[in-house]
ZADO-1210 file (C-alpha; in nm, 4 decimals, padded with zeros to 6 digits):
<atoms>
<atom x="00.1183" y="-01.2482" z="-07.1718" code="UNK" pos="1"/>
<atom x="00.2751" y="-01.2004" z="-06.8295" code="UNK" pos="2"/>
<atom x="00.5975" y="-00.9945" z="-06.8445" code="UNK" pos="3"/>
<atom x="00.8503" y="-00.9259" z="-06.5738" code="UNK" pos="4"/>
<atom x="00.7017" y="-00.5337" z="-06.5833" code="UNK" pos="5"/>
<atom x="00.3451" y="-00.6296" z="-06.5008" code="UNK" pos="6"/>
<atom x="00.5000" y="-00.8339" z="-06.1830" code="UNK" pos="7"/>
<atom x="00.7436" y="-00.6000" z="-06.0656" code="UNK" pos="8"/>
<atom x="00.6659" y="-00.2480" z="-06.1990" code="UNK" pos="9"/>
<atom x="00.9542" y="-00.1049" z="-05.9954" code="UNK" pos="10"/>
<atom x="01.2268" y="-00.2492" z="-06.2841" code="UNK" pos="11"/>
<atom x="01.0847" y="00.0358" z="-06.5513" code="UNK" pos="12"/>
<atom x="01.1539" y="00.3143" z="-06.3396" code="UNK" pos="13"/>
<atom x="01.3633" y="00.5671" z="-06.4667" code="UNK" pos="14"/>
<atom x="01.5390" y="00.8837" z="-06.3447" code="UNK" pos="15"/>
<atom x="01.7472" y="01.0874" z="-06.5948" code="UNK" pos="16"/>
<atom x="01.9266" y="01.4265" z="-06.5371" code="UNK" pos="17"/>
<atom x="02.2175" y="01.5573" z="-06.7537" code="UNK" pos="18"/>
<atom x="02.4573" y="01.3395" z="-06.7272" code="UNK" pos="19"/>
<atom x="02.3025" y="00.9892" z="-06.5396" code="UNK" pos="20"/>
<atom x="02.0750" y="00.7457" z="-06.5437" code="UNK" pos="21"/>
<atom x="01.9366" y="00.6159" z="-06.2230" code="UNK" pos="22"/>
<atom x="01.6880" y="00.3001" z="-06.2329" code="UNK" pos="23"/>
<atom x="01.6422" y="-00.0117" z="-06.0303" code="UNK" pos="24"/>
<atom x="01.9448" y="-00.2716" z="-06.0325" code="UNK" pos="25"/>
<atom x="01.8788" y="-00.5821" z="-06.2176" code="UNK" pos="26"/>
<atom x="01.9573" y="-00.9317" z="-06.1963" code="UNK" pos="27"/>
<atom x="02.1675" y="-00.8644" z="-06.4865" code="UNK" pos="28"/>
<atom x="02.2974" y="-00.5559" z="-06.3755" code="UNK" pos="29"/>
<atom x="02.4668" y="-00.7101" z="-06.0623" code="UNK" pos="30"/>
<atom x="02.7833" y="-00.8288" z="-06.1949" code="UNK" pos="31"/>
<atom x="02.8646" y="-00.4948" z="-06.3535" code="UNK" pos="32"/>
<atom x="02.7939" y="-00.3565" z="-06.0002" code="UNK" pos="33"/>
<atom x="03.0311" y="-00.5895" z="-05.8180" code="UNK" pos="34"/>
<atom x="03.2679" y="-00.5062" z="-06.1091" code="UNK" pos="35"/>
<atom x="03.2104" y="-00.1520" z="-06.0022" code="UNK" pos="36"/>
<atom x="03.2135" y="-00.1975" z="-05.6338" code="UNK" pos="37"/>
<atom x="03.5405" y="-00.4245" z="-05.6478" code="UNK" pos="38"/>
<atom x="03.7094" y="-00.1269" z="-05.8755" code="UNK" pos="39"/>
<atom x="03.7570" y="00.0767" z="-05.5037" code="UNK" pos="40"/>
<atom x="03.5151" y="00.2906" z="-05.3887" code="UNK" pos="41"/>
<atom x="03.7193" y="00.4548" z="-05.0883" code="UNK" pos="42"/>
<atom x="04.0346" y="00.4926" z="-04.9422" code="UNK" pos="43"/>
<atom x="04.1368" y="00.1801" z="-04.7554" code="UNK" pos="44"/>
<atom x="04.1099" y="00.1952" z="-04.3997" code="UNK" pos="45"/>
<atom x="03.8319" y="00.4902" z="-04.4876" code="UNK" pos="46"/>
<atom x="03.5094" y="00.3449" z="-04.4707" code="UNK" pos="47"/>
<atom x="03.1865" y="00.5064" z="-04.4832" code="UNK" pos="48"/>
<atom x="02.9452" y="00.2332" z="-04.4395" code="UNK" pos="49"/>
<atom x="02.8605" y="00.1562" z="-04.1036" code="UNK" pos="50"/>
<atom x="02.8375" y="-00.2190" z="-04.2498" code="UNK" pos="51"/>
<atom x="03.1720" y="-00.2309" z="-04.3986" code="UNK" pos="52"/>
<atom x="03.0414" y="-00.4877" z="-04.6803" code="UNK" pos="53"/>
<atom x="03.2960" y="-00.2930" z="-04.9469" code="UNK" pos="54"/>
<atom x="03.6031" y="-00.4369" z="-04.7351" code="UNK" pos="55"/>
<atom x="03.4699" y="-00.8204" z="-04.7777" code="UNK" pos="56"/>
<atom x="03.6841" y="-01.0355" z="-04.9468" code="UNK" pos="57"/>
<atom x="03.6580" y="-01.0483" z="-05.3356" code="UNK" pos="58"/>
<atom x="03.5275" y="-01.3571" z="-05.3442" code="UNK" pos="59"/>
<atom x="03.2107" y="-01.2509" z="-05.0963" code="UNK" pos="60"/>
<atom x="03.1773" y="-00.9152" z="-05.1975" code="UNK" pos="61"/>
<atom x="02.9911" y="-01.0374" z="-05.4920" code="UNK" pos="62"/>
<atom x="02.7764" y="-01.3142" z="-05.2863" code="UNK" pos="63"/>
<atom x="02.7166" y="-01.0326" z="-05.0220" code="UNK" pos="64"/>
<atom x="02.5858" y="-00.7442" z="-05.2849" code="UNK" pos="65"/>
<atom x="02.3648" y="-00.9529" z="-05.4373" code="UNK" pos="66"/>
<atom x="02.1589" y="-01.1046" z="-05.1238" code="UNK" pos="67"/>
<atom x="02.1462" y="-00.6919" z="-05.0256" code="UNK" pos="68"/>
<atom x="01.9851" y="-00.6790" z="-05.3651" code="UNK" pos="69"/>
<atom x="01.7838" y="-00.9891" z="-05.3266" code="UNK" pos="70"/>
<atom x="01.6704" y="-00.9030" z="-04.9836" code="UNK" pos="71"/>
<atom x="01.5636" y="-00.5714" z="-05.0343" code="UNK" pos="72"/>
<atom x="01.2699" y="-00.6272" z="-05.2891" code="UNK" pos="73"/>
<atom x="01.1620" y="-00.9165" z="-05.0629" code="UNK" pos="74"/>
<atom x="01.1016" y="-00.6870" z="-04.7816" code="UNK" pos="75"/>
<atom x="00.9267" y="-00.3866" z="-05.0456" code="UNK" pos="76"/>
<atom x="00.5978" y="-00.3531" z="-04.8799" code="UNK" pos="77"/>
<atom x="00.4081" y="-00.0201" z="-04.8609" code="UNK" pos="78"/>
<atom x="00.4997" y="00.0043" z="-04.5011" code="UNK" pos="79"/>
<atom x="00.8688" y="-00.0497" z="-04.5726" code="UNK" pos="80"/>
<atom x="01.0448" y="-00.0040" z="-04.8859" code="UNK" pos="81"/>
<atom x="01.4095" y="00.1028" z="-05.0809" code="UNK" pos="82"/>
<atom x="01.4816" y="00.1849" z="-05.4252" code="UNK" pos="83"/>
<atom x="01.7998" y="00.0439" z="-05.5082" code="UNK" pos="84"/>
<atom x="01.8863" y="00.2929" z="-05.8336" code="UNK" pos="85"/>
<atom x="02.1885" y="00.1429" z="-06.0118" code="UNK" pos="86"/>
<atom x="02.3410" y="00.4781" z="-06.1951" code="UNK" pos="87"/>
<atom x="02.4995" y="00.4648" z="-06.5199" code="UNK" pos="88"/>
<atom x="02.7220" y="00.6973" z="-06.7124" code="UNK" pos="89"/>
<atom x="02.8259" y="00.6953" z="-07.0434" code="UNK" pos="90"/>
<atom x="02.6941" y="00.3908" z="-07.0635" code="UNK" pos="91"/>
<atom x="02.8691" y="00.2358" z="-06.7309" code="UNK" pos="92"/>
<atom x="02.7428" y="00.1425" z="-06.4444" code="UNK" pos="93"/>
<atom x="02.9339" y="00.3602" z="-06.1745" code="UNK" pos="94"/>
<atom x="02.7469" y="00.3164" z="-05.8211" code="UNK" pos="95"/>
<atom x="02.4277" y="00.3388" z="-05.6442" code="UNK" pos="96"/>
<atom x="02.1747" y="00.5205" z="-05.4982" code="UNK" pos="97"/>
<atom x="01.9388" y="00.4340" z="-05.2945" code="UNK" pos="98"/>
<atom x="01.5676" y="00.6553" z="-05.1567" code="UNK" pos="99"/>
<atom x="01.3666" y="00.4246" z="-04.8786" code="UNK" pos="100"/>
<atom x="01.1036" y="00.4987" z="-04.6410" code="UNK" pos="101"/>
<atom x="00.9336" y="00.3765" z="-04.3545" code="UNK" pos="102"/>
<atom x="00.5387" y="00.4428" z="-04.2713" code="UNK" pos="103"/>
<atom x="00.5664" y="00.6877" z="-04.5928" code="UNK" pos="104"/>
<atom x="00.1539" y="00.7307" z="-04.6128" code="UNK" pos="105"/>
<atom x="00.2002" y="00.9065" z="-04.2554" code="UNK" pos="106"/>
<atom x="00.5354" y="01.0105" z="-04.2661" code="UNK" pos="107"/>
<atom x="00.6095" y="01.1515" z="-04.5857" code="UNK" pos="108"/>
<atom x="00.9789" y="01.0987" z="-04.4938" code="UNK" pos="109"/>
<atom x="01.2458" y="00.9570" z="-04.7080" code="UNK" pos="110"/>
<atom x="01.6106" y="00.8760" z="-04.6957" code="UNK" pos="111"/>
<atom x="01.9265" y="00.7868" z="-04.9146" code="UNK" pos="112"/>
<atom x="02.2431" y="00.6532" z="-04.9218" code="UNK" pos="113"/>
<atom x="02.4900" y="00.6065" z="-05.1978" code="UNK" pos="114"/>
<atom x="02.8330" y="00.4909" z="-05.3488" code="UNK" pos="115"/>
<atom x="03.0494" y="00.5768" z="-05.5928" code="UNK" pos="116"/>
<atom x="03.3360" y="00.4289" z="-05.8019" code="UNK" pos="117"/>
<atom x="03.6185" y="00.5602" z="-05.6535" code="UNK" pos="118"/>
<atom x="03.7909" y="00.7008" z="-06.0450" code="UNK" pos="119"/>
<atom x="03.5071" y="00.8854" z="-06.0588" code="UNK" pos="120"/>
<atom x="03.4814" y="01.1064" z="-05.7648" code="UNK" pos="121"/>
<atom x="03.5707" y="01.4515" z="-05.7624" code="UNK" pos="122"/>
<atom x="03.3064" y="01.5615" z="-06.0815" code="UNK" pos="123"/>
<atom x="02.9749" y="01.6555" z="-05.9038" code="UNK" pos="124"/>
<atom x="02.8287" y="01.3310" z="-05.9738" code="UNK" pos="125"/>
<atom x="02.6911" y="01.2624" z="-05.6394" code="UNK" pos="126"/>
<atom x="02.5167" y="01.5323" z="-05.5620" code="UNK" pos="127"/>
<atom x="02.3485" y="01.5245" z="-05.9105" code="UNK" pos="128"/>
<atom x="02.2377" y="01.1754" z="-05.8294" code="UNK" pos="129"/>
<atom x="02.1204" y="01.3119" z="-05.4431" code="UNK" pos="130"/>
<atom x="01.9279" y="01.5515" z="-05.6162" code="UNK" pos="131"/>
<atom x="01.7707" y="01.3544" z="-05.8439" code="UNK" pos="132"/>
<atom x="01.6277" y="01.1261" z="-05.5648" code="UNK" pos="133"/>
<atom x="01.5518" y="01.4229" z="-05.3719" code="UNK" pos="134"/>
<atom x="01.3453" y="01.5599" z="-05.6260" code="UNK" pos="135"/>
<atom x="01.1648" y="01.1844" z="-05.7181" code="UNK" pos="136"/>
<atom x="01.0854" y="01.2252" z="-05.3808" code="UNK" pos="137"/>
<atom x="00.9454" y="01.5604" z="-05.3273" code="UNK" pos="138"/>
<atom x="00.8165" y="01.6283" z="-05.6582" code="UNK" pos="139"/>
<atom x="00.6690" y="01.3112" z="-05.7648" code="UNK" pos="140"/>
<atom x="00.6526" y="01.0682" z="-05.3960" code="UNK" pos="141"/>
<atom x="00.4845" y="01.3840" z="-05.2547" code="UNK" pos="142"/>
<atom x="00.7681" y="01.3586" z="-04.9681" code="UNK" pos="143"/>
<atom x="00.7867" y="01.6406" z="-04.7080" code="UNK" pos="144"/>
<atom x="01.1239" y="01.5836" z="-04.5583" code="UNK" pos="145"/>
<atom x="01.4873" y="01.4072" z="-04.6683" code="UNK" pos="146"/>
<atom x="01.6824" y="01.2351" z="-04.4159" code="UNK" pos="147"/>
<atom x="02.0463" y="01.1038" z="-04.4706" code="UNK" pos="148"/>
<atom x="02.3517" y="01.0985" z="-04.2539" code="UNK" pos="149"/>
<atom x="02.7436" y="01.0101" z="-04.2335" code="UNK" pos="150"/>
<atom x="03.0296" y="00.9563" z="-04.0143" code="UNK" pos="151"/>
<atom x="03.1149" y="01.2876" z="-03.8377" code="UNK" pos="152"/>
<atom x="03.4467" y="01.3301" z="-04.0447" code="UNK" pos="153"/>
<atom x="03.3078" y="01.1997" z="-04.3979" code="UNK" pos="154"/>
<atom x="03.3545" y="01.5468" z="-04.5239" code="UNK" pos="155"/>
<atom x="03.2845" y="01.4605" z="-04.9069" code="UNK" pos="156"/>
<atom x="02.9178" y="01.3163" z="-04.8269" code="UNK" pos="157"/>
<atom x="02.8675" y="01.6101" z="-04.5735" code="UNK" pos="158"/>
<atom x="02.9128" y="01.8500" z="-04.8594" code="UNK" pos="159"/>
<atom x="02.6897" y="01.7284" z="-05.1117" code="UNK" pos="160"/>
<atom x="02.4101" y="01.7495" z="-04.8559" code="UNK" pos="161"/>
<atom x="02.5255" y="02.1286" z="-04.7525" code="UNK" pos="162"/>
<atom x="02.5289" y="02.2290" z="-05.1109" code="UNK" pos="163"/>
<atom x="02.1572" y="02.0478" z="-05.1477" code="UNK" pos="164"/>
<atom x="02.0690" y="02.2975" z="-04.8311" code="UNK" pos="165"/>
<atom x="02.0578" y="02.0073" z="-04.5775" code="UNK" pos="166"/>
<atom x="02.0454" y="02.0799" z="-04.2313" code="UNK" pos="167"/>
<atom x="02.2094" y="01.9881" z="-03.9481" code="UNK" pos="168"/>
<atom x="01.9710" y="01.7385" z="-03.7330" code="UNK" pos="169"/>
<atom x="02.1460" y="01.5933" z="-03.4418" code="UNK" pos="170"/>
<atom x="02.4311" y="01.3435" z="-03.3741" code="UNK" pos="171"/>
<atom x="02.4449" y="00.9769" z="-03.2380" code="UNK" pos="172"/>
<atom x="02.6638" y="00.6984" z="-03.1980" code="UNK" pos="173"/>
<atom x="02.6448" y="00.4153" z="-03.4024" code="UNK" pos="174"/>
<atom x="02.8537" y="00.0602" z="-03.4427" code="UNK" pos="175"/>
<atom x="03.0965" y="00.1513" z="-03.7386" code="UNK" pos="176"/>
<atom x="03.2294" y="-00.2409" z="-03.8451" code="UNK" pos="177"/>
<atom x="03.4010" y="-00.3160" z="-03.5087" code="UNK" pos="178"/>
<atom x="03.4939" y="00.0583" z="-03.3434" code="UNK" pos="179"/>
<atom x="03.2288" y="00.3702" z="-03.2796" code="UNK" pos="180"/>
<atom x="03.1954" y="00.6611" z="-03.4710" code="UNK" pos="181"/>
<atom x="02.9420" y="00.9591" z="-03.4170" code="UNK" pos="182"/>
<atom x="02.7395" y="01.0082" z="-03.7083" code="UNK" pos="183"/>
<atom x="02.5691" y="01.3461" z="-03.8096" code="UNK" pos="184"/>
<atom x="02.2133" y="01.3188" z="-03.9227" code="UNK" pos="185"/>
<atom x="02.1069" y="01.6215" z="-04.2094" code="UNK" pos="186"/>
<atom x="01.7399" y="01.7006" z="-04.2968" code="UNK" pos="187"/>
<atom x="01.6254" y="01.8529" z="-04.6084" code="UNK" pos="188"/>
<atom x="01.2291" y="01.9857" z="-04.6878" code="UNK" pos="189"/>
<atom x="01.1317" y="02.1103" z="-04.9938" code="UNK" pos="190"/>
<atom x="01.1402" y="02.5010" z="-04.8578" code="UNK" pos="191"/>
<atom x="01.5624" y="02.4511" z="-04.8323" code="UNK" pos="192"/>
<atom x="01.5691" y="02.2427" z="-05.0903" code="UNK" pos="193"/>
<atom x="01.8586" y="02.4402" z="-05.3131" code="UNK" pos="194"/>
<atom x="01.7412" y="02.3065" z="-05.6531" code="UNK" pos="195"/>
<atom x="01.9776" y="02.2548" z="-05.9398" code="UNK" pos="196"/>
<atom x="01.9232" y="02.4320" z="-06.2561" code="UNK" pos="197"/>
<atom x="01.8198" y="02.1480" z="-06.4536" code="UNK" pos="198"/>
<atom x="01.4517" y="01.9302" z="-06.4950" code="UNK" pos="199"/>
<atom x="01.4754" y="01.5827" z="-06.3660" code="UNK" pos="200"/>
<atom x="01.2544" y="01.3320" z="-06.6092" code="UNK" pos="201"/>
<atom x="01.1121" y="01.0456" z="-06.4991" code="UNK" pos="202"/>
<atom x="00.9964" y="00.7541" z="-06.6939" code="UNK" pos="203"/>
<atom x="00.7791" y="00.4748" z="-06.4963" code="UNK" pos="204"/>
<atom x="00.6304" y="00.6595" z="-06.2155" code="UNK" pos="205"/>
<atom x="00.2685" y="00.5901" z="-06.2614" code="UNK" pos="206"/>
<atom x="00.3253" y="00.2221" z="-06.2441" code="UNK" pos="207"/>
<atom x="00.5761" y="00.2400" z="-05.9790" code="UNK" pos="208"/>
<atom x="00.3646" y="00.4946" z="-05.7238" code="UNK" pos="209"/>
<atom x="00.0912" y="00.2187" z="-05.7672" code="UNK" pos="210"/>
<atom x="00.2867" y="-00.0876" z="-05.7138" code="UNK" pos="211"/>
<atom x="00.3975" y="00.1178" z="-05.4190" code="UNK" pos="212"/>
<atom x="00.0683" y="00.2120" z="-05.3187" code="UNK" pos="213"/>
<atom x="00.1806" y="00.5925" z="-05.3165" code="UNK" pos="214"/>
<atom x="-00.0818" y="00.8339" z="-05.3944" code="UNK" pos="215"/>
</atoms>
């Protein structure tokens, strides 16, 4: 019998660390995700998407999230992919997280991004869920380099990836909604890698790496 897993391997993927549980977002995980999302995520007027999709009205945030959703595993090719990773704690979904690459056989290059529920900030739960994509990615992708960035004064994402051992890469300029902000770019390989002091496990990967075509 065809299931949904033998079609799309990517849904029984399955990070867990201490105190989270990162795997792929759902159909029926979106509306908890809008119900997340429309919860707050930042201060208003302090947004650190360059899309600003979180400000959208309620009734097209949910509309918007789930074409993101939607869209990315239509465009998952082996060229081009992202992992959206719902996270969950204590049983509720509180963000997401997402690892992508481009040209990954040649590159071995990935990169994140991520939100959180704004009532839970402030309790190490993003960087555990950076570093568990970070070490998907290096110990089990085979990646040799982490990219991410944020706006130049987004000092709460800037410290998760200095206390991962990030490092500095360069600076642009990049549309930010309708002004201009300058956005620092951070690098991580597995030699600065500052590794937390707990084992990531993994459920799915074999299944996932081939649908992928990782090797």
């Amino acid at each position: 019998m065809t299931t949904m897993s033998s079609i799309w391997p990517l849904f029984d993927l399955t990070l867990t660390t201490p105190r989270l549980e990162l795997r792929p977002i759902t159909d029926q995980d979106i509306p908890a995700a809008v119900d997340a999302a429309r919860s707050g995520i930042h201060e208003p007027g302090l947004n650190p998407f360059s899309t600003p999709w979180s400000e959208l009205p309620g009734d097209e945030l949910g509309s918007n999230m789930a074409r993101w959703y939607w869209r990315c595993r239509a465009d998952c090719t082996r060229e081009s992919w992202t992992l959206l990773l719902g996270i969950w704690h204590e049983g509720q979904f509180i963000g997401c997280q997402d690892v992508g690459a481009k040209e990954f056989a040649t590159l071995k290059t990935v990169t994140t991004g991520s939100w959180l529920k704004q009532s839970v900030h402030g309790h190490g739960l993003g960087r555990e869920m950076r570093a568990a994509v970070v070490l998907y990615a290096f110990d089990w992708l085979g990646a040799e380099a982490a990219g991410s960035e944020a706006a130049s004064w987004n000092n709460a994402s800037l410290s998760v990836s200095r206390s991962l051992g990030y490092e500095l890469n360069g600076t642009t300029r990049k549309s930010w909604g309708t002004e201009v902000q300058t956005v620092q770019h951070v690098r991580l390989t597995p030699q600065t890698f500052k590794r937390p002091d707990w084992e990531l496990q993994v459920d799915g990967h074999e299944a996932a790496a081939k649908f992928l075509k990782i090797t």
